[in-house]
N, C-alpha and C positions, 0 to 999 in steps of 0.2 A: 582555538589553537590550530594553526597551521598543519595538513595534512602534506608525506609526501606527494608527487603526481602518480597516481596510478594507482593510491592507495585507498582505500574505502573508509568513512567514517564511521565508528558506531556511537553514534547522536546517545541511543538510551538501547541500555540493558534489560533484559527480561529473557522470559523462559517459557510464555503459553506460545507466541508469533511475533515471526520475524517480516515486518515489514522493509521492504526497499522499497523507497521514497526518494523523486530528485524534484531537484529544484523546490518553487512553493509547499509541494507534497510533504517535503520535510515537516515544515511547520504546521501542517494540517494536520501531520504522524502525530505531533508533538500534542497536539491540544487532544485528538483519541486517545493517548496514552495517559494523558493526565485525567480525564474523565473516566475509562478503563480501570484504572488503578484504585478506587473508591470501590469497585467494585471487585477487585481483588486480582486482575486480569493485567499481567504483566506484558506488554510488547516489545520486542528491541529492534529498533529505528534503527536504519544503517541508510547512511546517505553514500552512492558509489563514488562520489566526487569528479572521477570522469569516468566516459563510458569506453573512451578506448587509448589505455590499455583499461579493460572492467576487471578490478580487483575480485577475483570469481570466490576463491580462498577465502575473503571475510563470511561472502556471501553465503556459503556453501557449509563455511562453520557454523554460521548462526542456523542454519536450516536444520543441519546433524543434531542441532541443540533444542530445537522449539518443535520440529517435524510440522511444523504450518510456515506458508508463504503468502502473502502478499503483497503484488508491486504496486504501487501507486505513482503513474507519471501523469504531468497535464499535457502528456502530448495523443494521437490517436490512439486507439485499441489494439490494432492489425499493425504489424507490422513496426513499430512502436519499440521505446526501452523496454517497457513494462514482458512486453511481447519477447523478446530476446532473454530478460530476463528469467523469467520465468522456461525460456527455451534450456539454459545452461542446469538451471537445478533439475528438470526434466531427463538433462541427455547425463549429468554429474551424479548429483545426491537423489532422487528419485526412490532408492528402497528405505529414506529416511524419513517421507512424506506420511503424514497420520491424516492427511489429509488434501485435495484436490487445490494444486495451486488458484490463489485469484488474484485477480488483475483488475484495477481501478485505472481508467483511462479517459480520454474523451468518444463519445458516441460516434458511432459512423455516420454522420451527416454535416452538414455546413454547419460554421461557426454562428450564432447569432448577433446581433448587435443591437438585441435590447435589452435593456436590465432585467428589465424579467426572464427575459428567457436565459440568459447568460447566468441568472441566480440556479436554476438547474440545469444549467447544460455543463460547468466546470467543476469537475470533483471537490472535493471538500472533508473537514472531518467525519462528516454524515455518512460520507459511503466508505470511510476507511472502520468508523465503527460499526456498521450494516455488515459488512466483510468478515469484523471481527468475531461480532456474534454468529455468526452465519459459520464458519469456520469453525468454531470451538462447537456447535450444535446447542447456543445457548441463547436466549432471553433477556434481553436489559429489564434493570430493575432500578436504574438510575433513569433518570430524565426521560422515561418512552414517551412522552408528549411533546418535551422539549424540543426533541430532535426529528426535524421531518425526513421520512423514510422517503426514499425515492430509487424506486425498482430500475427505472431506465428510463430514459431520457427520448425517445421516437422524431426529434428534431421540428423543425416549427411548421412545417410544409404539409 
């Protein structure tokens, strides 16, 4: 369903963390959440839809409501949405946080252009549920083998 411009989408409801996620991040939100949720770990997805005007208001609601944050963009770390994002609930909602924003991004280093190394250098469901757990101070108990952990990515060089 068609959003207006400048208004925020919220993709999926929940109550433990609110992820913002843009672009492909959406749908990497979208497969943590359904893994997540087996587990009883509710996320609410908000896609900002654009970033300028950034619907801060959705954003800032869902925060007041989960007290955990995570952005997930596929663009760099620094300086970045994810970066911004995270800036606004910081300087806004801040005494609502239960806990330290994070930020899923790309590595500060060159893009790769081999399939292997491009399999861990672009974010993915794996580091938005790493995030997950890591953030609530909990333990998968769903697929811990399944999913390969990857702390960071130190670029091909």
């Amino acid at each position: 369903m068609p959003v207006p411009f400048g208004k925020a989408k919220t993709v999926r409801t929940g109550n433990d963390v609110t992820v913002v996620a843009t672009s492909l991040m959406v749908e990497e939100a979208l497969k943590a959440a359904e893994i997540l949720k087996k587990e009883g770990i509710e996320i609410e997805v908000i896609d900002p839809v654009s970033l300028q005007p950034l619907d801060e208001d959705t954003i800032i609601e869902s925060v007041q409501k989960t007290g955990r944050l995570i952005c997930a963009d596929t663009s760099w770390l620094r300086c970045g949405v994810a970066s911004e994002i995270a800036a606004v609930i910081a300087e806004k909602a801040f005494d609502f946080l239960k806990a330290p924003i994070r930020r899923i991004a790309l590595p500060p280093c060159p893009c790769p252009v081999s399939k292997a190394l491009e399999d861990v250098f672009y974010p993915t469901c794996q580091d938005i549920l790493k995030a997950v757990y890591d953030i609530l101070n909990k333990k998968s108990s769903y697929g811990r083998n399944r999913y390969k952990q990857i702390d960071t990515f130190a670029g091909p060089y």
